[in-house]
C-alpha positions as a Python dict, from the first residue, in 0.01 Angstrom:
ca = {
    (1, 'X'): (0, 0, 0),
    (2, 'X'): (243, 262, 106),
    (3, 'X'): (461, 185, -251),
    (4, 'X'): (115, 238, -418),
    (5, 'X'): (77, 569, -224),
    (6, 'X'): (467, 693, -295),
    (7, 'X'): (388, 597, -689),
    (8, 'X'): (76, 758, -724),
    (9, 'X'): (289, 1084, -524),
    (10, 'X'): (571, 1112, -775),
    (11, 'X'): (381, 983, -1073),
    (12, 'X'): (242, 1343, -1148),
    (13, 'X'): (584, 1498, -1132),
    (14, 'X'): (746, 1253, -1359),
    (15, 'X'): (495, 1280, -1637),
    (16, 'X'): (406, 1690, -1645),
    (17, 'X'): (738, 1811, -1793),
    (18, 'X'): (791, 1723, -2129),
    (19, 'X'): (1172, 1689, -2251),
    (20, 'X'): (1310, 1929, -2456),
    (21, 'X'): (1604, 1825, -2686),
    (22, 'X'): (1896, 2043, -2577),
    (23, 'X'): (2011, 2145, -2911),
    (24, 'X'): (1728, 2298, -3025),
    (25, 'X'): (1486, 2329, -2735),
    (26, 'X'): (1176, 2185, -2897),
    (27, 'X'): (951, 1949, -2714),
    (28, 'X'): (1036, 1564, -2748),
    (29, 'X'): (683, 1439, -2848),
    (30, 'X'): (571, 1268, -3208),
    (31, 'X'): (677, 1467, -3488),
    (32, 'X'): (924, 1649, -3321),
    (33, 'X'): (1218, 1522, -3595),
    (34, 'X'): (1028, 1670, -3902),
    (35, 'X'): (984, 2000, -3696),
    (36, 'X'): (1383, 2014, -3662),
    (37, 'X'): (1449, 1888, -4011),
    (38, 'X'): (1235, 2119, -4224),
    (39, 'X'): (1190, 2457, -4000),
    (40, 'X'): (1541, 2464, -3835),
    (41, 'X'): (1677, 2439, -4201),
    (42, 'X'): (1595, 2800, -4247),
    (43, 'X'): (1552, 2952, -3944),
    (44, 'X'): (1651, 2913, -3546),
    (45, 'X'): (1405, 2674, -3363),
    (46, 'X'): (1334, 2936, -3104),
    (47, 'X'): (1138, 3142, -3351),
    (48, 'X'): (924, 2830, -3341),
    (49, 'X'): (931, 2758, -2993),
    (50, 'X'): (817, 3097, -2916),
    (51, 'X'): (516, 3123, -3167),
    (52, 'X'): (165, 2978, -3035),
    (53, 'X'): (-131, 2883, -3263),
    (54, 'X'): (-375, 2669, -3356),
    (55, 'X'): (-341, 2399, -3630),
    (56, 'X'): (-523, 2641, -3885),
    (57, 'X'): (-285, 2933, -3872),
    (58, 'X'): (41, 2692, -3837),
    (59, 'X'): (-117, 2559, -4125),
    (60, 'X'): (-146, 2941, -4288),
    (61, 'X'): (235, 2992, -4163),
    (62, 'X'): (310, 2699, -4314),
    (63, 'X'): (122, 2834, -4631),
    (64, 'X'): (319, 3190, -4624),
    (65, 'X'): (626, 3056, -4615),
    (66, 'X'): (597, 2835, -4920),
    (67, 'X'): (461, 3129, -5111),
    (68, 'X'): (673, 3405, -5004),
    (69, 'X'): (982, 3213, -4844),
    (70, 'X'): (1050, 2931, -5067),
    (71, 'X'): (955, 2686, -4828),
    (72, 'X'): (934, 2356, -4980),
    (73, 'X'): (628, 2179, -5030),
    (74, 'X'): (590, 1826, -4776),
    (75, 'X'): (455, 1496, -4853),
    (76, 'X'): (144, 1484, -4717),
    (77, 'X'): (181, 1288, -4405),
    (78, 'X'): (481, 1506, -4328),
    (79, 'X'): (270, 1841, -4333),
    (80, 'X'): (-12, 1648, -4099),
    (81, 'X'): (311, 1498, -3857),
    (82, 'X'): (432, 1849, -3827),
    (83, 'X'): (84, 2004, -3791),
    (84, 'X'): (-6, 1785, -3531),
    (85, 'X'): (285, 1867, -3340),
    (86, 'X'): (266, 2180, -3385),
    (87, 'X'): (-93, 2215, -3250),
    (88, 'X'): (-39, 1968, -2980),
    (89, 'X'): (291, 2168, -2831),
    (90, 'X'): (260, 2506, -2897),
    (91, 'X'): (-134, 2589, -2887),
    (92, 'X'): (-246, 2935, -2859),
    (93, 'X'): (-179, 3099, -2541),
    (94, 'X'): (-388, 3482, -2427),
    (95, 'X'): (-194, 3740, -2518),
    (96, 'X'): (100, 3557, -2720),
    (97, 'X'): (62, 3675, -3054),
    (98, 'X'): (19, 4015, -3125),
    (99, 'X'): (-280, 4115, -3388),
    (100, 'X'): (-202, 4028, -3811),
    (101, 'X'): (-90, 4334, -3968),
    (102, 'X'): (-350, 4517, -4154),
    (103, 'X'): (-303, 4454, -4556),
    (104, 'X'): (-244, 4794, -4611),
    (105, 'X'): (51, 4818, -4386),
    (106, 'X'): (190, 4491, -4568),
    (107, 'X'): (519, 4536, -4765),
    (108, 'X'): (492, 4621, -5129),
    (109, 'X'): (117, 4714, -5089),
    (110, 'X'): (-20, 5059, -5103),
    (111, 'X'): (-82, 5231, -4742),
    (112, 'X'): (-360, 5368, -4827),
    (113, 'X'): (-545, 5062, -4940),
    (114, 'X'): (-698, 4922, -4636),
}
């Protein structure tokens, strides 16, 4: 009984911090590897460690990048791996991402288009 009591004790503790790989800081869950592979390749992993959002807009980042930043495009269970990743480990958080930038204020678009 008392080994039953001293499990269920430290069981919450060993399970509520995720591991973070060292090198790049991202969280060690499913998917993790494609998230290294394809976003470190062009930029530092913090950027992406430091963003929160829901699987739609990662998938709109995602989106942006391959049409402005010449991301490459992923097989198809690659994009869902890194989307559900993505979603699972870095959801939205209040007052994390600061409000889209109005078109008109966009580079290479006329300011007083709106």
């Amino acid at each position: 009984m008392r080994a039953v009591l001293l499990l269920l004790a430290v069981l919450p503790f060993s399970t509520a911090a995720a591991e973070s790989d060292p090198a790049t800081g991202l969280i060690k869950k499913p998917g993790w590897e494609h998230v290294r592979v394809h976003c470190g390749g062009c930029h530092s992993h913090a950027l992406v460690t430091s963003q929160r959002a829901d699987r739609q807009t990662w998938l709109d980042i995602i989106r942006w990048m391959q049409a402005t930043q010449n991301l490459w495009q992923f097989q198809p269970e690659v994009e869902t791996q890194i989307l559900d990743y993505l979603a699972a480990n870095y959801p939205p958080q209040p007052n994390r991402r600061r409000a889209p930038i109005p078109q008109g204020l966009m580079p290479g678009t006329d300011p007083g288009v709106q």
